[in-house]
NUBAKE-919634 format. One record per residue: residue in three letters; x, y, z of N, C-alpha, C in turn. Coordinates in steps of 0.02 Angstrom, whole numbers, plus 50000, padded with zeros to 5 digits. Atoms other than C-alpha are relative to their C-alpha. Example, Ala and Ser with C-alpha at 12.3 -4.5 7.8 and 13.67 -1.06 7.14 Angstrom:
BEGIN
ALA500454994150000506154977550390500455006050000;SER499584994149997506844994750357499615005550037;
This chain:
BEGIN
UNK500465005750002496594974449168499515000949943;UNK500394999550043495554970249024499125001450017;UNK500504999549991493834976349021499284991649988;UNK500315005149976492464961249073499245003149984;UNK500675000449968490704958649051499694999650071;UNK500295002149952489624959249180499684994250028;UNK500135009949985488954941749188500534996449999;UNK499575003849993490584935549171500485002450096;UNK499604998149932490954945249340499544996950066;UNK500645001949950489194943349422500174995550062;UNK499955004849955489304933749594499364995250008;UNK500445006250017488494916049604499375000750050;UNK500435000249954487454919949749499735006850031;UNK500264992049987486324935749829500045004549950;UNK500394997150071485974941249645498945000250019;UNK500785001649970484014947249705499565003849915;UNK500284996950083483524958849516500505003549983;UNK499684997450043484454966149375499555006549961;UNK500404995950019484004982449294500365003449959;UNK499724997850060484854984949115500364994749976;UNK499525002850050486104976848999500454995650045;UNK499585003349953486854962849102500624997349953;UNK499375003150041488184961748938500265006050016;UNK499624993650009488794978548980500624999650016;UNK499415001649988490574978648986500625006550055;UNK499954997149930491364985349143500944999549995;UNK499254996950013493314993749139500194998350075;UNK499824999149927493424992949341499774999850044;UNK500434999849945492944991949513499985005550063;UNK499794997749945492745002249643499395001650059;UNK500484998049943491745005449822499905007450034;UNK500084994649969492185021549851499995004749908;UNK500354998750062491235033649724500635004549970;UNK499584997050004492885045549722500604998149972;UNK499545004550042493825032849633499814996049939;UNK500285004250035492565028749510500295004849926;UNK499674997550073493265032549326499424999249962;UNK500425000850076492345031349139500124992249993;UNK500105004650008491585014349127500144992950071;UNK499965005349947491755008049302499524996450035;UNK500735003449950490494997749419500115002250074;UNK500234994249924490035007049586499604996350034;UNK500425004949949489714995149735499755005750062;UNK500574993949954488515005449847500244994150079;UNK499945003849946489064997350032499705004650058;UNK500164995149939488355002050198500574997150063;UNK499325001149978489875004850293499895002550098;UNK499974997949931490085009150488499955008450012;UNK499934992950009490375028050435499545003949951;UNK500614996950042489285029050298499774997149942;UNK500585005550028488085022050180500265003249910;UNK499855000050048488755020249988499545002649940;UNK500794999850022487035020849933499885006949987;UNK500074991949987486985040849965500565002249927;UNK499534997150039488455041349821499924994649936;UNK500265002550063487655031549689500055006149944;UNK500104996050055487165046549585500585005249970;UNK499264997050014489095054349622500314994449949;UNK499555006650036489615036649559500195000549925;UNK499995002150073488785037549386500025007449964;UNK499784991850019489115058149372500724998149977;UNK499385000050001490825050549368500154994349966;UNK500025004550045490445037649230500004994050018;UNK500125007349981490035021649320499374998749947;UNK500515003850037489015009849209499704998050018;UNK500135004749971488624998049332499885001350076;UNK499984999349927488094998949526499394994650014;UNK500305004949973487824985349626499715003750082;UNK500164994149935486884991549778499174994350024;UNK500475003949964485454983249913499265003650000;UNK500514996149997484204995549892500185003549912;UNK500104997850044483755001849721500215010550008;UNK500214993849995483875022649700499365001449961;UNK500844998250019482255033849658500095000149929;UNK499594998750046483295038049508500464995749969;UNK499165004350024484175026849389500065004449926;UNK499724996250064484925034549226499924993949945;UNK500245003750042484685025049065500765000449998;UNK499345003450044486045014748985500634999250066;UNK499505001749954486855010849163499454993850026;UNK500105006349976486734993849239499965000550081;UNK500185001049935485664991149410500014994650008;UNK499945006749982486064976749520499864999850065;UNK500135001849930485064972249671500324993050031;UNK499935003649977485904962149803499744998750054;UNK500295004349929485684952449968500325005250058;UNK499454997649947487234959150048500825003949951;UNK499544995150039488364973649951500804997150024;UNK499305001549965490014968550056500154993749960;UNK499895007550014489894949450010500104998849939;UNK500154999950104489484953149813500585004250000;UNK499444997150010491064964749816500534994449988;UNK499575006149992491994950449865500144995449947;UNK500055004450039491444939049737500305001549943;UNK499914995350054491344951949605500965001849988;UNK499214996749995493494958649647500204991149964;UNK499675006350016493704938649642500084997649931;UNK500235002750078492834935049469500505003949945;UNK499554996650053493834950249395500674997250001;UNK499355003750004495514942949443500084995649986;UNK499945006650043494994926149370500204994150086;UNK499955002349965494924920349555500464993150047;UNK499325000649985496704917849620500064995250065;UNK499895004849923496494907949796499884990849951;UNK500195008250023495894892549678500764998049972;UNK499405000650014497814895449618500594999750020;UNK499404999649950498694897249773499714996950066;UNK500175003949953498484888049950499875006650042;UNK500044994849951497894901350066499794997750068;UNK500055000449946497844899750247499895005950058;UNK500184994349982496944910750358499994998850089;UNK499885002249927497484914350548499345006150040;UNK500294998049956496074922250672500174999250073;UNK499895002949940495904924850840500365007450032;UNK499674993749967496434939750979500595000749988;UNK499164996050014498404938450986500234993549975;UNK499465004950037499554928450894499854999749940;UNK499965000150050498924931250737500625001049958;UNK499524997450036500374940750665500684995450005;UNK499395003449975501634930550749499864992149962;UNK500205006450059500824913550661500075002149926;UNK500014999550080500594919850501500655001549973;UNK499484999050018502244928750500500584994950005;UNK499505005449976503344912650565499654995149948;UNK500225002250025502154902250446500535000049927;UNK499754998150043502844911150306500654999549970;UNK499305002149990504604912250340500184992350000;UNK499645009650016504634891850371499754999049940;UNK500045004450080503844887950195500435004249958;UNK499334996150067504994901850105500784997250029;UNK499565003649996506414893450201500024992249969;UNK500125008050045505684875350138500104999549924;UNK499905003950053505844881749973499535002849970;UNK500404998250040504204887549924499725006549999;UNK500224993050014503734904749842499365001650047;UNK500654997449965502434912149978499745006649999;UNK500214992050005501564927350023499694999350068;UNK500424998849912501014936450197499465003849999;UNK500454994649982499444946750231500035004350073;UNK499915000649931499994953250398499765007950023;UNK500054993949994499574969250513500745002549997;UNK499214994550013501564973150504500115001249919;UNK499934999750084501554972250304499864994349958;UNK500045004750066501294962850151500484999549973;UNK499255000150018502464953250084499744996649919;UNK499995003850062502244944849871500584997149995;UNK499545001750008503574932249870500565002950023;UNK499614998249935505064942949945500055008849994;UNK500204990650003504304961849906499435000250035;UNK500494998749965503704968950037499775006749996;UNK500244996250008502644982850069499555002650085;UNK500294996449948501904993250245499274997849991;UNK500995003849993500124984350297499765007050033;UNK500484994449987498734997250319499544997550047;UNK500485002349952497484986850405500134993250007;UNK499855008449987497634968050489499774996349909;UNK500225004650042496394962150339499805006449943;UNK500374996350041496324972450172499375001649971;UNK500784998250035494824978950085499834994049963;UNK499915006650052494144964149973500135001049929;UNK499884999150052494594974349818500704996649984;UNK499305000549990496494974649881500154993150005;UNK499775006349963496334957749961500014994549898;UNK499985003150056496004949649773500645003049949;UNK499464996450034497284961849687500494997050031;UNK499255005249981498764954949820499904991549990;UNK499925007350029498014936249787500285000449920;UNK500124999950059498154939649616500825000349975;UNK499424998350004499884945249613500534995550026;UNK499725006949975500424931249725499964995249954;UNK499865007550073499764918049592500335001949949;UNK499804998850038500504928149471500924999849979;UNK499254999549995502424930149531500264993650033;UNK499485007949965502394909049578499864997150067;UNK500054999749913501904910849769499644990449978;UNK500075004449987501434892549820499315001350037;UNK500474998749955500494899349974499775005150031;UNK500144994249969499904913550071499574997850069;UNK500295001249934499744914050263499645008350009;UNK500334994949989498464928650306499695003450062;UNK500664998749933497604937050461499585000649996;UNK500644999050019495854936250457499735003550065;UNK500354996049926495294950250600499104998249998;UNK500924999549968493494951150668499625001949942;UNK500214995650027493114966050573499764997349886;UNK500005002550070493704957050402499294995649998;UNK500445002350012492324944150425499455002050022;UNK500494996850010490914955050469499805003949950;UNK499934997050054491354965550339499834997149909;UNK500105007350080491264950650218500695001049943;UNK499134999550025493204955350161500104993649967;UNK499705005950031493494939650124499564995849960;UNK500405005050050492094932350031500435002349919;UNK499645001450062492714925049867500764998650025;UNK499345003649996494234917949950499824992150013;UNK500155007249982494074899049949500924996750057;UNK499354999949965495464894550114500104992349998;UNK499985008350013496344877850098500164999150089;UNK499945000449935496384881050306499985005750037;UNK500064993849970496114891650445500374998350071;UNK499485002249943497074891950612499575006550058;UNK500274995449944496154898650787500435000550058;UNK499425001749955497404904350908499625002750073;UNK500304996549926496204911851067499495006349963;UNK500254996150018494884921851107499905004750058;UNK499674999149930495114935951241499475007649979;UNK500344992350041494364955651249500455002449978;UNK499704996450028494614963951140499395003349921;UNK500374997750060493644976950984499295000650044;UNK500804998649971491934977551103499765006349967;UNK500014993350033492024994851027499655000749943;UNK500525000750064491354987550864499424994049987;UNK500365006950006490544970050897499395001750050;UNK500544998649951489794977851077499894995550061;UNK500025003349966489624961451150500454995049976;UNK499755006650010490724946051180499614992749954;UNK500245004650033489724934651115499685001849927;UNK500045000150092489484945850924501014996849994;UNK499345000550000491454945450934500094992749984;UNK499545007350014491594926950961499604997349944;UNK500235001750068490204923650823500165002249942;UNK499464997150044491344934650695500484994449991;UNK499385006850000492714922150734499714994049975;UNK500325006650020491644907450715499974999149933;UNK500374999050064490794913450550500754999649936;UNK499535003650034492604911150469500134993050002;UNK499795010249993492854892350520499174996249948;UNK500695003950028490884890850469500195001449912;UNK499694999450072491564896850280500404995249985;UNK499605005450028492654883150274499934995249954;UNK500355007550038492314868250145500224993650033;UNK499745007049975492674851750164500634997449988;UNK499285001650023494414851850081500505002750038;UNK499684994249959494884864450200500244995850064;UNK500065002949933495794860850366499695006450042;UNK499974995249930495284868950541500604997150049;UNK499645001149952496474869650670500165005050055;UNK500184995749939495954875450833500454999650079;UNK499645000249933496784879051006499674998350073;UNK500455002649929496124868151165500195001850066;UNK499844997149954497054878151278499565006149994;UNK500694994750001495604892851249499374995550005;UNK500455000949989494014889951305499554999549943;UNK500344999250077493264894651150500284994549940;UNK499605006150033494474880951047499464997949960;UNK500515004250020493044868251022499415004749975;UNK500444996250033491794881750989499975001049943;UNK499944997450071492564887550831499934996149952;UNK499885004650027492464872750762499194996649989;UNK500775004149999490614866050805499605000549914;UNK500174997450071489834861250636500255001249958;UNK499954998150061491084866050531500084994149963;UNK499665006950058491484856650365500604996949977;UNK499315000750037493334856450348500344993650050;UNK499555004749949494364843150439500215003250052;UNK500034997149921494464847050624500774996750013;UNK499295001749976496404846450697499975005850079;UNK500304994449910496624852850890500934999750015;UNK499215001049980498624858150959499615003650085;UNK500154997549934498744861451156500564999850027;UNK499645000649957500054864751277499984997050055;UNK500405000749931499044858451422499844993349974;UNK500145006850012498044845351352499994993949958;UNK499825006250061497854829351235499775003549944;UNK500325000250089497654833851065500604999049941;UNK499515002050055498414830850901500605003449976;UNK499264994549996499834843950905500045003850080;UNK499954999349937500394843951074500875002050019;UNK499314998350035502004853051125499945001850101;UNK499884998649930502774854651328500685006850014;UNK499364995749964503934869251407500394996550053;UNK499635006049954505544859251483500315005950011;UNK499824993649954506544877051523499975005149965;UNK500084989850046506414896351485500555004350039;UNK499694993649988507514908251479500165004449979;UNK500254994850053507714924151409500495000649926;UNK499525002050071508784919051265499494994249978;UNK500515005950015507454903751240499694995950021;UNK500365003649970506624890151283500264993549970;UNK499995007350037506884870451259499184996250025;UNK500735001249994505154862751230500074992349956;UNK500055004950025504594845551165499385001549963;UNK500445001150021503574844651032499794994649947;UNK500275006750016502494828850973500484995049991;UNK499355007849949503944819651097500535001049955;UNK499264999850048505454829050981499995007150059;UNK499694993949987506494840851092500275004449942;UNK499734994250049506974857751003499955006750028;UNK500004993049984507654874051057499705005349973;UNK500284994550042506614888751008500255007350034;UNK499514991949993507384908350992499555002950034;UNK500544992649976505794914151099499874997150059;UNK499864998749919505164916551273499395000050001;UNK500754998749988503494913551343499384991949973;UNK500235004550011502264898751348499134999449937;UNK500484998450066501094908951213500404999949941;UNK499555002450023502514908151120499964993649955;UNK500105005850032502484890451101499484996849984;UNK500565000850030500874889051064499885003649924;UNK499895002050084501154898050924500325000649939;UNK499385004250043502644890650867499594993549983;UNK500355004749993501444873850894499575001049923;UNK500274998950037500204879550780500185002349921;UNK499635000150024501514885150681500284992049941;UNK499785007050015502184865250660499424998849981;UNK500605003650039500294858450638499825002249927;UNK500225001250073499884869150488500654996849961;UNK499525004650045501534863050404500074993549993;UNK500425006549994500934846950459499854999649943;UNK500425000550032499514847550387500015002049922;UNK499974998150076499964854150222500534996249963;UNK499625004250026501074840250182500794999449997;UNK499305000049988502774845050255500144996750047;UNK499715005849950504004832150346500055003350070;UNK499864997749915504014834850538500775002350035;UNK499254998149973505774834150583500395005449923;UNK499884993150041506144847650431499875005350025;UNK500434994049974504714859350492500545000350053;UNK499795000349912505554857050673500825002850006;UNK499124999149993507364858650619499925007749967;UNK499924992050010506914875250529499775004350060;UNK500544996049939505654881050680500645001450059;UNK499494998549934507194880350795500505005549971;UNK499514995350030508134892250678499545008450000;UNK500464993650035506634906450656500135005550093;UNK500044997449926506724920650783499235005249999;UNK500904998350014505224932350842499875004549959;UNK500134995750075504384944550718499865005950062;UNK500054991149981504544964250745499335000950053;UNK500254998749964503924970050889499834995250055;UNK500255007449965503434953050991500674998450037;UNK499515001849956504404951551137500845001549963;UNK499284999050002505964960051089500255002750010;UNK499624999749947507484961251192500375005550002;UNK499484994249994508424977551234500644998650024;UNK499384999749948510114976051347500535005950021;UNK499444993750011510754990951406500734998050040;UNK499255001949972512724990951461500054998850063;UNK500294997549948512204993851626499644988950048;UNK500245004950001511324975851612499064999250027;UNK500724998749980509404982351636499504996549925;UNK500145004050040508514971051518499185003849985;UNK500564999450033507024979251403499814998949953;UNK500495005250035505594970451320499505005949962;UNK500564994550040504584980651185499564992749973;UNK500605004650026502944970551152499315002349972;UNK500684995850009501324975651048499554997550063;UNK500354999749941500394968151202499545006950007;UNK500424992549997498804979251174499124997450038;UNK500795001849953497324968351273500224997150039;UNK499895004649925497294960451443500244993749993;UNK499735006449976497654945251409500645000549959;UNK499225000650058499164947451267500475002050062;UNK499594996749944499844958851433500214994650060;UNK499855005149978499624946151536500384993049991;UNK499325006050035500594932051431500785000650006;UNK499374997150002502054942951408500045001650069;UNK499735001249903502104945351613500174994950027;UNK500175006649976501594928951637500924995049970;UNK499225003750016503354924251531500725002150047;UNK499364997349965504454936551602500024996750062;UNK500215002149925503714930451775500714992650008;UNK499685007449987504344912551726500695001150004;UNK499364999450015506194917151696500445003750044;UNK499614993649939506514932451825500144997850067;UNK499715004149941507344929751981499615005250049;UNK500444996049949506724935452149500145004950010;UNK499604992949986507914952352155499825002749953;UNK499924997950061507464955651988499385003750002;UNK500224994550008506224973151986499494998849929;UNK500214997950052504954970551839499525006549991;UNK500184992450006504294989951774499614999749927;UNK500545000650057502964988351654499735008049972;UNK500074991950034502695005851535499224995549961;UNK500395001050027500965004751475499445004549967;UNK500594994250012499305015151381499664993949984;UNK500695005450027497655010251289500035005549942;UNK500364996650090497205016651096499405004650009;UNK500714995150000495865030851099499724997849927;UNK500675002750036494275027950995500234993449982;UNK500145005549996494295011551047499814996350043;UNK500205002149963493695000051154500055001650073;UNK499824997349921493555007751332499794995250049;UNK500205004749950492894993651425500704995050020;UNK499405001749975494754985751416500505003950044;UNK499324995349966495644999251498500224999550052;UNK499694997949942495554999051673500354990450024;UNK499605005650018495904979551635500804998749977;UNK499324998950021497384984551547500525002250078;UNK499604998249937497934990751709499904996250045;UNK499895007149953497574976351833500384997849992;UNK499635003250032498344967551724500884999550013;UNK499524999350000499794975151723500245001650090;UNK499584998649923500084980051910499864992150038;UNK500055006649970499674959351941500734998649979;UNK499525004650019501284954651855500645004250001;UNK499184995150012502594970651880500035001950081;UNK500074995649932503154978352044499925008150000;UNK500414992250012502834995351979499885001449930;UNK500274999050033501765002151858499755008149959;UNK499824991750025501945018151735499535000449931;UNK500634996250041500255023451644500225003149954;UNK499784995850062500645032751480499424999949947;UNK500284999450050499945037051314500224992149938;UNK499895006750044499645023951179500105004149932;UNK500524996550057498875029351013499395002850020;UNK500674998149983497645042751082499595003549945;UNK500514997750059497005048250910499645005350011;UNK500554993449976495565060350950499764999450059;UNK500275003249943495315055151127500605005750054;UNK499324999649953496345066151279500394996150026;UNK499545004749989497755055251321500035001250095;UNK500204998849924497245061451517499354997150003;UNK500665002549995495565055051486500074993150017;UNK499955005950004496115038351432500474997650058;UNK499555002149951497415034651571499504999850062;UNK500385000449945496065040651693499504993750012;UNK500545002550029494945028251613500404991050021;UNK499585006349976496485014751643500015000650082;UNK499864998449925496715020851844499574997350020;UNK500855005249965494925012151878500384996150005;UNK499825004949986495814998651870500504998150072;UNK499455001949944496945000652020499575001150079;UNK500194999749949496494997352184500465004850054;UNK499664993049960496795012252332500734997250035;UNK499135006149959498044997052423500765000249935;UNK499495000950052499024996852263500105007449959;UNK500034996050021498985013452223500785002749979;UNK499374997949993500745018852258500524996549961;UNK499645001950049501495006652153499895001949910;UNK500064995150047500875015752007499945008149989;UNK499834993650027501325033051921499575001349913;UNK500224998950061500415042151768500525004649969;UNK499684994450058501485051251632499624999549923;UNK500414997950054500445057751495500634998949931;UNK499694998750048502055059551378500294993250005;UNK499735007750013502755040651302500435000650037;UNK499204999849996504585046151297500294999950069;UNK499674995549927504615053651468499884994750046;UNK500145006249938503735037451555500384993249984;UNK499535004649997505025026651476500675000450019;UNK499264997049997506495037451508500044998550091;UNK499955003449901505635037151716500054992049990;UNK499935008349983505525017651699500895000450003;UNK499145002250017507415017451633500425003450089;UNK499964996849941507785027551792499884997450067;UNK500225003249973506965017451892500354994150040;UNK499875007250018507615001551846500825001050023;UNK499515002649987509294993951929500404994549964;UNK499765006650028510584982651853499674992650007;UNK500325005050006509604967051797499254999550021;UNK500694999849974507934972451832499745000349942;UNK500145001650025506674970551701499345006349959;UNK500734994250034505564984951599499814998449929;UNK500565000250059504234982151476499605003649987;UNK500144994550056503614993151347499444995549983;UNK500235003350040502074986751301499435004249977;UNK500794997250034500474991751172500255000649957;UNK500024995050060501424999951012500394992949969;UNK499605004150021502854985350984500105003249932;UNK499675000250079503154984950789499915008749969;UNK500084996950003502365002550782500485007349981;UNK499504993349979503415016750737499855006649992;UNK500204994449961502235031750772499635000450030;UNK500724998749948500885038850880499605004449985;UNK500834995750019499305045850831499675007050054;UNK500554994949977498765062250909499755004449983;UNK500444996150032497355072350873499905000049944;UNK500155002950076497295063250697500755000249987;UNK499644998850035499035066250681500524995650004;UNK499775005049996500275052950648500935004050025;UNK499384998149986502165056450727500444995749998;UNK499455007750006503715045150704500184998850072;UNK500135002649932503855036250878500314991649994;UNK499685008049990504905019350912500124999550054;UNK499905002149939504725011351081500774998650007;UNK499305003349999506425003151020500565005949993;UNK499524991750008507195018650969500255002350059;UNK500274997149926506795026851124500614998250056;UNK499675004549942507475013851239500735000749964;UNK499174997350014509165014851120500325004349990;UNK499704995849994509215031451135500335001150087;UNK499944999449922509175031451337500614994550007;UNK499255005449988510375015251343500525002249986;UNK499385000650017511625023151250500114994849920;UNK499675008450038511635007951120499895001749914;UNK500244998450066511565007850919499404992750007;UNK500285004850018510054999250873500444991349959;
C-alpha cells in the first residue's frame, strides 16, 4: 500500500487537538505496538485487557510517526505526529477505512446481528446471491469467504483494521456484496465504524455474552446502537417474532421492513409440515420445500428471502433457489447410523438456540422415539447461562448427559457443576455428568435405541476443544462417525 498523508487519512469526526506535522506521511497502520514498523501510525486503544496508551512510547521506539491516542502522553518525541481523539476504537475505524480509499461505498454490505442465526443468515444470504450470479463475499464466525476463496474466521466480527483490508479486497476481486455478522462485541468495540451498511438484518435477542455487557439491557443497547448507525439509504429489517424486534428499530433512519412467522408483517412465512429431511412452508402465500428442520429455521430462511427482496431481486427466483440451499456447517446436521439412531450435531451454545433445536426435533419425533441430548457451557464465559443451559435441555430430551464444551482455563468439573444448578432433585436421575466429550457421546450412542434421537449440541462447526489454553482437534461429527461405523 502506498504511503498516505495524514490528513488525507484523518477521520471526519472526534478529531479533539493535533500535535505536529499533520502532512506527515504515514507507511501503515497498526493497534498493536508489536506490529508497528518504520513510519507507521500507532492507535493507542483502551482495550478490555489492556490500555494501548501504556505502549505509546514502545510504538515510536519502533518507528511510529504518528499516534492517535485519547489521552495525550507526559512525553512526546519531536518530529512524530500527536492526535487527540474522542474515542480511539471509532477513529481506527475511520482511519483503516480512509487508507483503503473506503471500500463499503463500493460494495453493498449487509450486516446480520442478533443472538443465533447470524451465521446461518449471512451464510445462506451469500450462497443465494453467488447462485443469482453475483460476485459476493461472507464475514462469518465459520470463515471468510472473497468471492469463492475462502479462509478460517478467527472471530464472529474482525478487528476494524482486518474488517477494511477484507472490504477492500472484496471491491477489489468484483464482489457485488458482502453479507457480514455484526456481534455485540463488534459494536461496542466500534469495529465497524467506517463501514457505511446498505442494510442490517435483526434476527432475536436471547442470553447470551453477560460476561462482557453484565447486564441485559447493555447487551440489547449494543444491538440497537448498530440499527441506530444506519442512514437513510440503508434498509432495517427486524424480526416481530422477538420481543425486542420493534425495539431495534425505534428511531432509526434507514427504511424499517418487519418478517414474522407468527404475525402480520411484511415478510411473512407459515410451517405446513416438518420432517427431518425438511419442511414445506409458505412463504408470502408461495409454497416451497426447504432442505431444513425447525421453525427457527424458517425464520431464517424468511429473512433470508426479505433481504433479497429488498435488494432488488425477483421473488419467485430468490424462492426457487432458497428451496435448493441446504444448512451451513454445523447447524442442525444429520448423522444416521446403520442401526437407524438418528444424530443431530448443532452449535446450540445459549438457552434459547438449545431450545429451538429441541423445540424442532420435538415437532417431528414420534412418541417411542428416546431424545438424548449431549451437552457443556464455554469456560471464561458467561456463567449466569449455565445452569439454564441445563433446564433447557432436560425440558426437551428424556435424558440428559452434561459434558465439557470449550473449558479454556476454567475446570471442566467446575463448569458442569455450575450447569447441575439447573436441575431439579425430581429430575435428577434423568441426567448423568461425563467430564470427557468423546466418552459422553460414545454413553449417549449406547444409550440410544433404533430410531431414537441424540443431540450433540454447543461446538457444531467446531473442530477442536480448548483446554487449559490449549487447542486439540475435536469433531462432534467425527466422533459420532467414528462410533456409527460410517465414512463421513
Amino acid at each position: 500500500m502506498q504511503a498516505k498523508k495524514w490528513s488525507d487519512i484523518a477521520p471526519g469526526k472526534g478529531l479533539l487537538e493535533l500535535s505536529g506535522d499533520g502532512e506527515i506521511l504515514i507507511s501503515g497502520i497498526a493497534f498493536d505496538s508489536r506490529k508497528v514498523e518504520p513510519g507507521f501510525l500507532f492507535v493507542a486503544q483502551r482495550g478490555t485487557h489492556a490500555d494501548g496508551h501504556l505502549y505509546i512510547a514502545a510504538a515510536v521506539a519502533r518507528g511510529a510517526v504518528a499516534v492517535v491516542c485519547e489521552t495525550f502522553p507526559d512525553e512526546r518525541q519531536s518530529g512524530v505526529l500527536y492526535v487527540r481523539v474522542e474515542d480511539a476504537g471509532e477513529a481506527l475505524g475511520w482511519i483503516a477505512a480512509a487508507w483503503h480509499d473506503f471500500p463499503s461505498e463500493k460494495i453493498k454490505v449487509v450486516g446480520v446481528t442478533g443472538t443465533n442465526g447470524k451465521t446461518s443468515i449471512a451464510t445462506l444470504s451469500y450462497r443465494l446471491f453467488t447462485r443469482l450470479g453475483f460476485p459476493s463475499g461472507l464475514i462469518s464466525t465459520i470463515s471468510v469467504i472473497i468471492g469463492t476463496t475462502a479462509e478460517t474466521a478467527t472471530h464472529t466480527t474482525p478487528d476494524a483494521l482486518r474488517l477494511q483490508e477484507i472490504l477492500a479486497a472484496m471491491a477489489g476481486a468484483g464482489c457485488a456484496y458482502c453479507f457480514m455478522e455484526v456481534s455485540s462485541h463488534a459494536v461496542v468495540q466500534k469495529r465497524i465504524a467506517g463501514i457505511r451498511f446498505s442494510g442490517g438484518i435483526f434476527t432475536n435477542l436471547t442470553h447470551d455474552h453477560l460476561d462482557y455487557h453484565k447486564t441485559f439491557s447493555e447487551y440489547l443497547r449494543a444491538k440497537k446502537a448498530f440499527f441506530d448507525g444506519l442512514d437513510e439509504t440503508a434498509f432495517a429489517l427486524t424480526n416481530l417474532d422477538d420481543k425486542n424486534g420493534p425495539v431495534m428499530v425505534q428511531n432509526c433512519r434507514a427504511a424499517v421492513h418487519t418478517f414474522s412467522t407468527r404475525a402480520m408483517a411484511g415478510f411473512r412465512c407459515k410451517v405446513l409440515e416438518s420432517h427431518f429431511e425438511g419442511m414445506l412452508v409458505t412463504i408470502d402465500g408461495r409454497e416451497v420445500w426447504l432442505r431444513f428442520v425447525g421453525k427457527f429455521n424458517a425464520s431464517n430462511l424468511l429473512a433470508v428471502y426479505g433481504t433479497a427482496v429488498l435488494l432488488g431481486r425477483d421473488p419467485g427466483e430468490v424462492l426457487e433457489i432458497i428451496s435448493e440451499l441446504t444448512p451451513v456447517q454445523g447447524r442442525f446436521e444429520a448423522i444416521r447410523s446403520r442401526e437407524g439412531i438418528m444424530a443431530i450435531v448443532d452449535y446450540a451454545h445459549t438457552p434459547d438456540a438449545l431450545k429451538n433445536v429441541l423445540s424442532a426435533i420435538g415437532e417431528i419425533r414420534s412418541g417411542t422415539q428416546k431424545v438424548i441430548t449431549v451437552v457443556g457451557a464455554g469456560g471464561d464465559r458467561d456463567r449466569t447461562k449455565r445452569p439454564e443451559m441445563a433446564r433447557e435441555a432436560l425440558q426437551g430430551s428424556d435424558r440428559v448427559i452434561l459434558t465439557s464444551d470449550n473449558p479454556r482455563t476454567e475446570l471442566p468439573e467446575a463448569i458442569i457443576h455450575d450447569m447441575e444448578a439447573g436441575i431439579d432433585q425430581a429430575n435428577r436421575h434423568r441426567v448423568i455428568s461425563i467430564v470427557n466429550r468423546r466418552e459422553a457421546i460414545k454413553t449417549a450412542c449406547m444409550m440410544a435405541s433404533p430410531g431414537d434421537i441424540i443431540l450433540v449440541a454447543g461446538k457444531g462447526h467446531e473442530n477442536y476443544q480448548e483446554i487449559n489454553g490449549i487447542k486439540t482437534h475435536f469433531d462432534d461429527k467425527e466422533v459420532l462417525s467414528e462410533i456409527f461405523g460410517i465414512d463421513q
